[in-house]
C-alpha positions in Angstrom: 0.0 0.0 0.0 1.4 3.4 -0.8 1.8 5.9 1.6 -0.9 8.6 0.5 -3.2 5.4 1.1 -2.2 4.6 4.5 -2.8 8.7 5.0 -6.2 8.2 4.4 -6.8 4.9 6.2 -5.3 6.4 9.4 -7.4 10.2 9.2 -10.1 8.0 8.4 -9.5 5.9 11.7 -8.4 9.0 13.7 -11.9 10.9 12.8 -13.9 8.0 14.1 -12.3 7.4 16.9 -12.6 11.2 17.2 -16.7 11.1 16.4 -17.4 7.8 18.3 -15.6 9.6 21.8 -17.6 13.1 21.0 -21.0 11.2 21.2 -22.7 11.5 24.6 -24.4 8.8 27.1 -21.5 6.2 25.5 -21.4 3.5 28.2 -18.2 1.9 29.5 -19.4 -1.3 27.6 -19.6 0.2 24.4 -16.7 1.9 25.2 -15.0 -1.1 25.8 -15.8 -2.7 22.6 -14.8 0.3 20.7 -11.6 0.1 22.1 -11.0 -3.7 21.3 -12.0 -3.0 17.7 -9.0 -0.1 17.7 -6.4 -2.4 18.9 -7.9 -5.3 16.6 -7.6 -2.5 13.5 -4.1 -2.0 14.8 -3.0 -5.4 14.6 -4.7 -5.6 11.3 -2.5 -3.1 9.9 0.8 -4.5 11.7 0.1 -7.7 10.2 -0.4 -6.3 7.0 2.9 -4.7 6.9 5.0 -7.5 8.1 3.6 -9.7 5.4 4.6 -7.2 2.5 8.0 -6.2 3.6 9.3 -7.6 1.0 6.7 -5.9 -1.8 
């Protein structure tokens, strides 16, 4: 993946983690989850890399 792609997957990431902690009445639960999914995405993308190092 070229760089001006991973830009946009990271603003894109960054402004809904932005929007989902701006909503109100967001329960520790959800919160909870959200936060799993992050670290999951984050992973994803470490993963990702390591397997086309060599790309």
């Amino acid at each position: 993946m070229q760089s001006d792609e991973w830009n946009q997957v990271f603003e894109a990431l960054e402004k809904a983690d932005r929007l989902f902690r701006g909503l109100d009445g967001v329960s520790e639960r959800a919160e909870s989850y959200w936060n799993e999914g992050m670290d999951r995405l984050a992973t994803a993308i470490w993963v990702y890399e390591k397997e086309h190092e060599q790309d």
